[in-house]
C-alpha atoms as one frame of an Amber mdcrd trajectory, in Angstrom:
protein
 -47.666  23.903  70.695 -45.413  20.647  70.434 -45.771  21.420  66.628 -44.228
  25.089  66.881 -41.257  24.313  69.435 -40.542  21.603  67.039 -40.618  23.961
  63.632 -38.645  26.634  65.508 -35.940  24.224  66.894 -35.614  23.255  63.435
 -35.315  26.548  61.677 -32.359  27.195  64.347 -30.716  23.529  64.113 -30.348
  24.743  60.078 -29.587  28.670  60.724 -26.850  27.615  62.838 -25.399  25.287
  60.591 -25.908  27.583  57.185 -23.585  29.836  59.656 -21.000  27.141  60.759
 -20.773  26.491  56.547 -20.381  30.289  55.646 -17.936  30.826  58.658 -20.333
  33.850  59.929 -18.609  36.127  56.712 -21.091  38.545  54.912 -19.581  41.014
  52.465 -16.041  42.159  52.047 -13.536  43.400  54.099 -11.684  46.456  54.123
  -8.335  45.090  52.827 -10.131  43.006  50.218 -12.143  46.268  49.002  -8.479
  48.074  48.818  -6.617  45.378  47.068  -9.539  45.794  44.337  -8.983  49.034
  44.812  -5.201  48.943  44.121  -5.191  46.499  40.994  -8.063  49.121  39.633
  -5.706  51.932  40.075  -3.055  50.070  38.273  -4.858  48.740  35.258  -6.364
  52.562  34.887  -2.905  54.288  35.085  -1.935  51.530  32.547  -4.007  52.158
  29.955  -3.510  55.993  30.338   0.103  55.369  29.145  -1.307  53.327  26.340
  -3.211  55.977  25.127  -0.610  58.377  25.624   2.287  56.421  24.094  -0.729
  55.713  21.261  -1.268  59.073  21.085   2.581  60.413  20.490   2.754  57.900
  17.771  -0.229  59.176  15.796   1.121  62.595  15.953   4.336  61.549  14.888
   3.082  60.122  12.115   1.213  62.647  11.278   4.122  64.738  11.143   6.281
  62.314   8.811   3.316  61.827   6.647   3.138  65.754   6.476   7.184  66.158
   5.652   6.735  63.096   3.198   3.590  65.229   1.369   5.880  68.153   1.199
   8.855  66.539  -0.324   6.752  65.268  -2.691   5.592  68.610  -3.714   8.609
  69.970  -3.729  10.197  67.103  -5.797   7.321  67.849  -8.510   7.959  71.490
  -8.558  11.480  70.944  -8.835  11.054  68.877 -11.656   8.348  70.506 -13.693
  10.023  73.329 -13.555  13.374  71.415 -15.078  11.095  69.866 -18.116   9.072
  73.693 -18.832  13.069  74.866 -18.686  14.731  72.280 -20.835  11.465  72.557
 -23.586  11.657  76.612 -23.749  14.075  77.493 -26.863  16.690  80.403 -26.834
């Protein structure tokens, strides 16, 4: 019996000190869940304006590169049709 008062007064002797050292905190608290909470919100809208701002810029691109491809055909046209014009005889 000696034996068992003396294992159990040791098991609470170290619970209570594990507690003292952890300052009786499990978990999170609220405002540490919402400040995590918060920064996620910010990086997220962030990188939904990257990928919008990414987004414009690929289309506008596309559209020069489209312009660009139609000059080009048009300066061809333009002049092939000078050289098949300047090589016909009257």
């Amino acid at each position: 019996m000696k034996k068992l008062v003396s294992r159990m007064t040791h098991y609470f002797r170290a619970k209570n000190k594990a507690s003292r050292v952890l300052g009786n905190e499990s978990g999170l608290t609220l405002i540490e869940i919402m400040i995590v909470s918060v920064i996620a919100v910010i990086l997220g809208l962030a990188i939904a304006e990257m990928q919008s701002q990414q987004a414009k810029t690929s289309k506008r691109l596309e559209v020069k590169s489209s312009a660009q491809d139609f000059y080009n055909v048009l300066k061809f046209q333009i002049i092939n049709s000078a050289v098949q014009t300047g090589n016909q005889t009257y």
